[in-house]
N, C-alpha and C positions, 0 to 999 in steps of 0.2 A: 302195704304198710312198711316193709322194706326198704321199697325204695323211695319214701318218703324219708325214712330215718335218712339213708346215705346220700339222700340232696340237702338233707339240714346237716349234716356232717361237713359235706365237700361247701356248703356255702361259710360255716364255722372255722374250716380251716384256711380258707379264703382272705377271711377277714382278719386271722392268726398275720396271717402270711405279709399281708400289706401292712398292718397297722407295725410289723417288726420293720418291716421293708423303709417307715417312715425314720428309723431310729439308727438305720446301719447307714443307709446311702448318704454319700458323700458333698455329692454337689448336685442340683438339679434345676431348673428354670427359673427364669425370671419373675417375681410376682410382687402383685401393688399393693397387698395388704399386708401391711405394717404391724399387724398385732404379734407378739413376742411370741406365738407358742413354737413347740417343737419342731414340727412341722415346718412352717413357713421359715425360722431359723434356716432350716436344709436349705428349702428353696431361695432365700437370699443368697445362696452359695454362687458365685457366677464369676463370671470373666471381668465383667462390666460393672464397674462402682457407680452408686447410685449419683445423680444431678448433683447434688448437693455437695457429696465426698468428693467428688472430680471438681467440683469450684473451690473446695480447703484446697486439696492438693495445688490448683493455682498459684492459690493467697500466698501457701506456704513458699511455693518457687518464686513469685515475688519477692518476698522478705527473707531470702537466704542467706542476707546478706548482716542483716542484721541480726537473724538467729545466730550468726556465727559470732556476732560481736557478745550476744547475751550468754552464750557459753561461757565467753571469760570475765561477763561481769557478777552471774549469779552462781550460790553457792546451796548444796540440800542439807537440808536440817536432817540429822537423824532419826526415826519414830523411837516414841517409846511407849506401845502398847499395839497389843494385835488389833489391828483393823480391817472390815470387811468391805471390800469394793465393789461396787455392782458397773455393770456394763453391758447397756443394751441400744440398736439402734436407734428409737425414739427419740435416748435421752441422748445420744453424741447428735440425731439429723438438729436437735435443737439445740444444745450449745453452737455449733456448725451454724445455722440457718443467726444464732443473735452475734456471731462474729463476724458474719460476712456483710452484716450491716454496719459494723462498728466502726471505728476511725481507721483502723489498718489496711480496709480496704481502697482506701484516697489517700494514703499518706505514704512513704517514702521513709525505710528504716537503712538505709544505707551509711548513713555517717551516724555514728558511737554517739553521740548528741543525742539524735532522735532513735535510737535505737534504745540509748539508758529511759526518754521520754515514756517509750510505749512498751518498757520492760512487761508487762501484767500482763498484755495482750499478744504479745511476742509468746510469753510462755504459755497461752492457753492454747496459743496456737501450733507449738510446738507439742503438747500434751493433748490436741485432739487426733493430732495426724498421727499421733503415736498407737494412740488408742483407736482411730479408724481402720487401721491397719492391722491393730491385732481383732477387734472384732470381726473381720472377713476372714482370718486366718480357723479362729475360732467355728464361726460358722461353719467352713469350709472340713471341720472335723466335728462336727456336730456328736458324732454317733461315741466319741471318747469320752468328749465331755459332759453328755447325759449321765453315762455310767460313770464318772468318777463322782455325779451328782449327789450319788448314793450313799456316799461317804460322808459322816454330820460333822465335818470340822468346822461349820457354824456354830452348833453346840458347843463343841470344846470349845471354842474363842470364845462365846459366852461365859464360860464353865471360869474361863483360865481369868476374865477380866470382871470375873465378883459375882458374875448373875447365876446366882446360883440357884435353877428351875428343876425340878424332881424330873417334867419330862426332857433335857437335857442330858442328864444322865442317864436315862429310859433309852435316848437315841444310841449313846455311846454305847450303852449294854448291848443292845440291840445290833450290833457288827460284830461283835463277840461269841453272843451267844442267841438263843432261841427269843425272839419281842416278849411271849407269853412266863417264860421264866423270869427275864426280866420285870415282867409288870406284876408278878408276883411278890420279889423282893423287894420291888421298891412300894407293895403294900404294907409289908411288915415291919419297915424299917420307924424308929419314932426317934427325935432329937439328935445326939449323938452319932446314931447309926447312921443317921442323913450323909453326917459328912464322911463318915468312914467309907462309905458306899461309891459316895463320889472321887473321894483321893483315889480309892480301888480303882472305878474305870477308866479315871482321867489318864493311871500309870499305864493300864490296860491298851488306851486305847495310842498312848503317845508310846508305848513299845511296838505296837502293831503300824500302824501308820504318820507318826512323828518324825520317830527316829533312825528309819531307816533314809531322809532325805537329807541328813546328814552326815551320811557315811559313802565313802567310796565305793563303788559298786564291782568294780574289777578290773585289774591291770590292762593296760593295751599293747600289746605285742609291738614291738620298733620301738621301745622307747626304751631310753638306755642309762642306769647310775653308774655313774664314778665317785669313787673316795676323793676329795682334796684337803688338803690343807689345811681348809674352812669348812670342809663338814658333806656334805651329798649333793651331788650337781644329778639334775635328771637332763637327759639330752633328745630335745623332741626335733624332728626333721620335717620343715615345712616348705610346700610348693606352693610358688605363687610371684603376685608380680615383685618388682623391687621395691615398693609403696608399700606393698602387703607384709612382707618379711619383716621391712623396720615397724611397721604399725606392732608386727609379731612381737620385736621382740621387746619392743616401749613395754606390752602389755607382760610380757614374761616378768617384768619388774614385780605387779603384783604378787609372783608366783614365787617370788625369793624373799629370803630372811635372815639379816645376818643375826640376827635372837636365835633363829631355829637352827641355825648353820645349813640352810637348805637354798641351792640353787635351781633356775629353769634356766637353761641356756638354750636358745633360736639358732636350729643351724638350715641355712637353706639346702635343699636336695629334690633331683629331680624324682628318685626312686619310686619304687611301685608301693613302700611304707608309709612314704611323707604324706602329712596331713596335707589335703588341698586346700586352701583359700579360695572359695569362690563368691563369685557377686550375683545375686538374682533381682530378677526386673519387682518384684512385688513380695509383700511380706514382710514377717520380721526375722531377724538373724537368727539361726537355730541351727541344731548339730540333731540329727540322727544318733540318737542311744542308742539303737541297735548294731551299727556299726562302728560308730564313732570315727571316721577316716576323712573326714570332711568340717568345715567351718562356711555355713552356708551364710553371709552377709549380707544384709536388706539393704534399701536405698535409702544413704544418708542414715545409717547405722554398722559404721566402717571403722570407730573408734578402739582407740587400742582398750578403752573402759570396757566398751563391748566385747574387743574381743577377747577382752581376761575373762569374762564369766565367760564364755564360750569356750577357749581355753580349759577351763574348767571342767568341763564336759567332754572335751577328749582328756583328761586325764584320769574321769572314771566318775566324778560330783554329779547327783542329778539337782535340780531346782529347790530348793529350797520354799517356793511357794507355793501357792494350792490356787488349780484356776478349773470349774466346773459348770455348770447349768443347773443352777437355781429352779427349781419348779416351782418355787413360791412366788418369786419377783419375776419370774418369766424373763432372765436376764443371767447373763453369767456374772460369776463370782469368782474374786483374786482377795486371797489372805497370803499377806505374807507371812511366812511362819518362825521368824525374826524378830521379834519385838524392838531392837535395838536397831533395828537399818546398818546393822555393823556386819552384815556377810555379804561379801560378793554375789554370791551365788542364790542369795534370797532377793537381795536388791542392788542394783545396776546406780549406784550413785561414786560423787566425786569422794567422797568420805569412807566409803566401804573398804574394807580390806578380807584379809582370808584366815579365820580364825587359826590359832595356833595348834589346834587339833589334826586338823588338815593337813599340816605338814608332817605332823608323826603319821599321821595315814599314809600318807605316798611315801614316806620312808619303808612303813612295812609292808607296802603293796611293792613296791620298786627294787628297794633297794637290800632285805634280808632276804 
């Protein structure tokens, strides 16, 4: 009897052990079933982009020529309301698979003529490869963005743009405190209290996970203010090629204000402090928050636009958006947490800037 129990144990723990095993590992084999769950998520992980991704990528090097022209004919509108974006392989193999049949595929975007011509599909095109590349990056970190899954800032976006649902607020309570207390108040609650209930965890829940992606997170050592004349210069020392530096310091423009009386000055060094600039084969541009001593650059995301929000992130900013693994749609999710498209550091557009709070931040991180 014994040792029946300790072979149903060690087979229980077994199952413990792998089914965790499916949620932590990183990258794993190649495989042909497309269905979205968890799981096979992982296993997408690989070296080798699928038939399809490797034919956009083509298309895209084709019309580089013309993407470059569309950068200086189009312009982004700001958002003004929180939005939930889903992002799954299914849905980009099939945008992918009805653009590789479309006109761009035979046509020739090289003179500004035909490039203004096939603007719409020049930009899908440009917005799938953007978006292929962040879904293998994704994948490739499966095990983060499950667990940040768990977090219902789906509700609150709900909560924030009118739909106001009892179990929305059930969710919100529910990372605060105990699910079962929760589902108790929100049985007691009648008219009135509905909304008091809700204002309560909305502040709750936007103190605990809102507001801190708006705050600096902590100075970086080598980075140095000076008093002028005009007000606080911060002096950041950056390695890299001679292409990289001026791209640096285009983009330090961002980072300056003569409102705020705050400067970024770019100074090249080869030092064991300076920020490095580097270019990687695959991916998208990101900085390491744990160290922050690096500006890691994807291909054909070399932009000084770029590299201000990155920027950003060596001077202490994390993301401003929310990007996790939906268990519902079996797809991830990006909310930006900006309603306005007016933060750098929520959203990478031509029109964004760096709200004026920011610079009192890195004055009192930097400079008292």
């Amino acid at each position: 009897m014994q040792v029946h129990k300790f072979r149903f144990l060690g087979r229980l723990w077994l199952s413990i052990i792998l089914t965790v095993g499916l949620f932590v590992t990183s990258c794993g084999p190649k495989t042909e079933n497309k269905s979205l769950s968890v799981s096979n998520a992982l296993q997408l992980c690989q070296n080798d982009s699928s038939p399809i991704f490797e034919s956009l990528d083509q298309l895209f090097l084709n019309h580089q020529q013309g993407l470059n022209w569309l950068s200086r004919l189009t312009f982004e509108t700001p958002k003004r309301q929180y939005q939930v974006r889903y992002l799954s392989r299914a849905q980009l193999e099939t945008q992918a698979s009805l653009l590789l049949r479309g006109e761009l595929s035979s046509q020739s975007t090289a003179q500004i003529d035909q490039a203004f011509k096939y603007k719409e599909e020049l930009r899908k095109l440009a917005k799938l490869k953007e978006q292929t590349e962040r879904l293998e990056f994704l994948e490739c970190h499966m095990g983060n963005y499950y667990r940040l899954g768990k977090i219902p800032f789906k509700s609150y976006v709900d909560l924030k743009n009118g739909n106001t649902h009892l179990e929305h607020v059930v969710e919100l309570c529910s990372v605060l405190r105990n699910k079962p207390s929760c589902l108790a108040e929100s049985r007691l609650i009648r008219g009135a209290d509905f909304n008091s209930m809700t204002e309560k965890y909305i502040k709750k829940f936007e103190q605990k996970f809102l507001d801190p992606r708006f705050k600096l997170t902590s100075r970086l050592e080598g980075i140095e203010c000076k008093k002028t004349t005009e007000g606080k210069k911060l002096i950041l020392p950056v390695s890299g090629t001679e292409q990289d530096i001026i791209a640096a310091q285009t983009a330090a423009q961002w980072w300056s204000s003569k409102t705020e009386k705050f400067q970024l000055e770019i100074v090249s060094s080869n030092s064991s402090s300076a920020i490095k600039i580097q270019h990687i084969d695959e991916g998208p541009s990101h900085v390491n928050m744990h160290d922050r001593n690096e500006i890691n650059l994807g291909p054909g995301l070399a932009s000084p636009l770029i590299i201000a929000h990155e920027m950003g992130h060596i001077l202490g900013f994390p993301d401003c958006y929310f990007e996790a693994w939906d268990k519902d749609s079996e797809s991830f999710i990006y909310i930006e947490l900006d309603p306005t498209g007016s933060n750098l550091m929520c959203n990478i557009n031509g029109s964004a800037k760096i709200p004026s709070d920011y610079f009192k931040q890195l004055e009192a991180s930097y400079c008292d």
